[in-house]
C-alpha positions as CSV (number, residue, x, y, z in Angstrom):
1,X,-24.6,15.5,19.8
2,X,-21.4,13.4,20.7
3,X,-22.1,9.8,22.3
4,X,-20.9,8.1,25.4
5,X,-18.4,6.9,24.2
6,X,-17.6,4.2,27.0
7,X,-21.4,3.2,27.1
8,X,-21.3,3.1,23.2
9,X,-18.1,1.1,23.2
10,X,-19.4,-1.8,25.7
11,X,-22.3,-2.1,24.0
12,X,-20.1,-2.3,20.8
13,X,-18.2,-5.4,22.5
14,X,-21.0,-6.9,24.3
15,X,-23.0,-7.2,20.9
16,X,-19.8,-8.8,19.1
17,X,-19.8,-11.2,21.6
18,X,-23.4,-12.0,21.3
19,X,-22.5,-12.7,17.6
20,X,-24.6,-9.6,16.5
21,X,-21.4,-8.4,14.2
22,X,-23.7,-6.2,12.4
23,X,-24.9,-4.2,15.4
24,X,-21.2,-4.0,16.6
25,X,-20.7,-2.6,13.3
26,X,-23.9,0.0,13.8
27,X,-21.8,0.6,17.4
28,X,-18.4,1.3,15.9
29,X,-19.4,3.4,12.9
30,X,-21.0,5.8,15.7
31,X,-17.7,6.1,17.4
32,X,-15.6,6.7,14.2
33,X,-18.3,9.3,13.1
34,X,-18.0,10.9,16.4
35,X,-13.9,10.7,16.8
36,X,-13.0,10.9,12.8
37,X,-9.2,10.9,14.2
38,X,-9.4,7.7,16.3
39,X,-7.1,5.2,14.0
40,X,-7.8,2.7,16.9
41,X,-11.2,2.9,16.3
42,X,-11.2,2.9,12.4
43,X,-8.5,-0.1,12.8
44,X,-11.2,-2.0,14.6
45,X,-14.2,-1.4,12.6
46,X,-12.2,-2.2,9.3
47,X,-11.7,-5.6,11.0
48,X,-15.2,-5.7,11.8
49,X,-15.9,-5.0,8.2
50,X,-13.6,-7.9,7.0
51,X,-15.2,-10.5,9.7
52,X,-18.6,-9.8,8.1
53,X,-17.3,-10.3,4.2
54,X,-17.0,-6.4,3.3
55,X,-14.2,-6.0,2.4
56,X,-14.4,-3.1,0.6
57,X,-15.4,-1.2,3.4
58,X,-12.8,-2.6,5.6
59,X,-9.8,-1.6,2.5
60,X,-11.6,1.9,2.8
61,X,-11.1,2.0,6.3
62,X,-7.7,0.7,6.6
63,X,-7.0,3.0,3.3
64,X,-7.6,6.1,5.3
65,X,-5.7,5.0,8.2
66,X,-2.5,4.0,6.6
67,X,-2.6,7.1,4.2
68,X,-2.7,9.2,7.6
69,X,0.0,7.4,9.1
70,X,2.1,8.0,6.2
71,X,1.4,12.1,6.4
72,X,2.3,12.2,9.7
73,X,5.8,10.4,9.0
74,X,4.5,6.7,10.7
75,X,5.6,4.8,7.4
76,X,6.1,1.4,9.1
77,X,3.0,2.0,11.0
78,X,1.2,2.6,7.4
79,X,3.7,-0.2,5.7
80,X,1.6,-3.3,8.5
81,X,-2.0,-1.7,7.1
82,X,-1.4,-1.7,3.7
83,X,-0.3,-5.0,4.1
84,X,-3.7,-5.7,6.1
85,X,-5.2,-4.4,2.8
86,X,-2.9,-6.9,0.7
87,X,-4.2,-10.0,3.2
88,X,-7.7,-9.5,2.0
89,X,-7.2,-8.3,-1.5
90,X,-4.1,-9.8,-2.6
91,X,-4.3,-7.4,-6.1
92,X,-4.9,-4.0,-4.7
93,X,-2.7,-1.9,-6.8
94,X,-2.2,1.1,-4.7
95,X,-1.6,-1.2,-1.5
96,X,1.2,-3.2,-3.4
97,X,2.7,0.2,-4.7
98,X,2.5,1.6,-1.3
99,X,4.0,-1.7,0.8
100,X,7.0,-1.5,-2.1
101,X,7.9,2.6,-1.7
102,X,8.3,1.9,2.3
103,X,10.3,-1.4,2.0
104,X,12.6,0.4,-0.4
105,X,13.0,3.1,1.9
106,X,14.0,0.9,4.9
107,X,16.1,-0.5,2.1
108,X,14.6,-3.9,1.7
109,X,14.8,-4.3,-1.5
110,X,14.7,-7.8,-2.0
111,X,10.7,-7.5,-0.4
112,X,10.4,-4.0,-2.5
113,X,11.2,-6.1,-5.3
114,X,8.6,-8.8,-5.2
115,X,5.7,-6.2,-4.5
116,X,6.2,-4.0,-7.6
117,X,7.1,-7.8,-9.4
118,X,3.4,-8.8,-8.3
119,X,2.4,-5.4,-9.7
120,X,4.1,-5.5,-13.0
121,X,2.1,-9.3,-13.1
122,X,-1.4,-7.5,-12.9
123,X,-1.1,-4.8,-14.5
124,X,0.8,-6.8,-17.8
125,X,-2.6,-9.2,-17.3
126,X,-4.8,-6.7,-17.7
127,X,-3.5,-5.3,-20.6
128,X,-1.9,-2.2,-19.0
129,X,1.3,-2.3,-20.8
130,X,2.0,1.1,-19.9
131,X,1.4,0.9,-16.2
132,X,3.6,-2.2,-15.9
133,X,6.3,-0.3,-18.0
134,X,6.0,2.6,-14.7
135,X,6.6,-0.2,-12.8
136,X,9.3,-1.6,-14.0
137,X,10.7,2.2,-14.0
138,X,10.2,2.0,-10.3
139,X,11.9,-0.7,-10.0
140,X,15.1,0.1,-11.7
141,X,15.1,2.8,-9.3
142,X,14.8,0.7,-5.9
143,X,18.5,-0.3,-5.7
144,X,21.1,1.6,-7.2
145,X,23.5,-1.3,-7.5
146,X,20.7,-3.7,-9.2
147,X,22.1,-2.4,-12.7
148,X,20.0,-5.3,-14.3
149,X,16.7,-3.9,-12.6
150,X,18.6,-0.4,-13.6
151,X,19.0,-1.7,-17.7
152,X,15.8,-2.6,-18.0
153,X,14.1,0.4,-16.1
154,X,16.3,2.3,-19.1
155,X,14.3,-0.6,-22.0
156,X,10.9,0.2,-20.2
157,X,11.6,4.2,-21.0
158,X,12.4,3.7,-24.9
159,X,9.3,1.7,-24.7
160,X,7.1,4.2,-23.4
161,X,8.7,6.7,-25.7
162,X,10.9,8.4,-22.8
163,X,14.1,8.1,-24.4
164,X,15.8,11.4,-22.8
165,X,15.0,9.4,-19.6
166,X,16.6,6.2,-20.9
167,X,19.8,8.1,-22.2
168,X,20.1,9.7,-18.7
169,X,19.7,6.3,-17.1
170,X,22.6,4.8,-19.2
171,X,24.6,7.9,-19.1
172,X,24.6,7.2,-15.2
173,X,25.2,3.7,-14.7
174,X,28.3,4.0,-17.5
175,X,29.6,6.8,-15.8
176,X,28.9,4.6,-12.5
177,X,30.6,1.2,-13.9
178,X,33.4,3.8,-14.9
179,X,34.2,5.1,-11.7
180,X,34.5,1.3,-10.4
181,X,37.3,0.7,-12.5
C-alpha cells in the first residue's frame, strides 16, 4: 500500500528535529521503499545513516546512488557521492577507483593521480601485491604524456607476468618518443 508521502515526510523532519534520528530514519526508509528511484531521498537517508554512526548503511546507500548516476551518464553527479563515501571511509577501495576513472575522464589527472596513489598505499599494506600492480597499470594509463607513470605501468605488467602487455606498452611510447623527434 504506498504512503503519504507528504504526511510521511513531515513526520520524517518533525522527528529529526525532535532529535528522534532513529525514527526519522524508520520515516525515510519508508519513503525509499516506497519510491526505490528517488536519489533525493536515498541521498538523505544515507546522511541520516552517517549522523547516527552507520556508516555502512549510509556507503550502501550512497553506493547505489552514485552507481545509478554513473549508468545514466551523470558521472560528476556520481564523482561528489563517491567522494561522500571517501569523507566517511577514507579507504573504500571501489569509491577511490571510482573518484579516479571520472577525474581522468574530465582529464584531471593530477587529482586522478593521488586517488589510485592512495589505492596503490592500501592495497601494497595489505599485502595485495597484485591489486596494487592493477593499479599502477591504471595509472600508467591516465595520462598519455606521463611516460614515467607510462614506464612503470609497462614494470607493473612483467611483474604480474603480462609481458605481451609490457612489450606493447614500450612498443608505443618508443614509437611515440620517435615521432617527437
Amino acid at each position: 500500500m504506498p504512503i503519504d508521502r507528504a504526511l510521511t515526510l513531515r513526520n520524517a523532519e518533525k522527528l529529526i528535529r525532535q532529535g528522534k534520528l532513529d525514527a526519522g530514519i524508520a520515516e525515510y526508509v519508508r519513503i525509499v521503499e516506497d519510491s526505490p528511484g528517488d536519489w533525493n531521498a536515498k541521498n538523505t537517508l544515507g546522511d541520516l545513516y552517517a549522523r547516527a554512526g552507520q556508516t555502512e548503511k549510509a556507503i550502501e546507500q550512497f553506493t547505489e546512488i552514485a552507481d545509478n548516476l554513473s549508468e545514466e551518464g551523470s558521472s560528476a553527479k556520481a564523482g561528489a557521492i563517491f567522494k561522500k563515501i571517501l569523507k566517511l571511509k577514507p579507504d573504500h577501495e571501489r569509491a577511490l577507483l571510482q573518484v579516479a576513472e571520472i577525474l581522468a575522464n574530465q582529464k584531471l589527472y593530477a587529482d586522478a593521480r593521488t586517488h589510485l596513489n592512495t589505492l596503490i598505499e592500501l592495497r601494497k599494506g595489505r599485502g595485495d601485491t597484485r591489486g596494487a600492480l592493477h593499479a599502477k597499470v591504471r595509472l600508467g594509463s591516465l595520462d598519455p604524456e606521463d611516460y614515467d607513470a607510462r614506464l612503470e605501468a609497462a614494470r607493473a605488467r612483467v611483474e604480474m607476468g603480462d609481458k605481451a602487455g609490457a612489450l606493447r606498452d614500450l612498443k608505443e611510447i618508443a614509437a611515440e618518443l620517435a615521432a617527437d623527434k
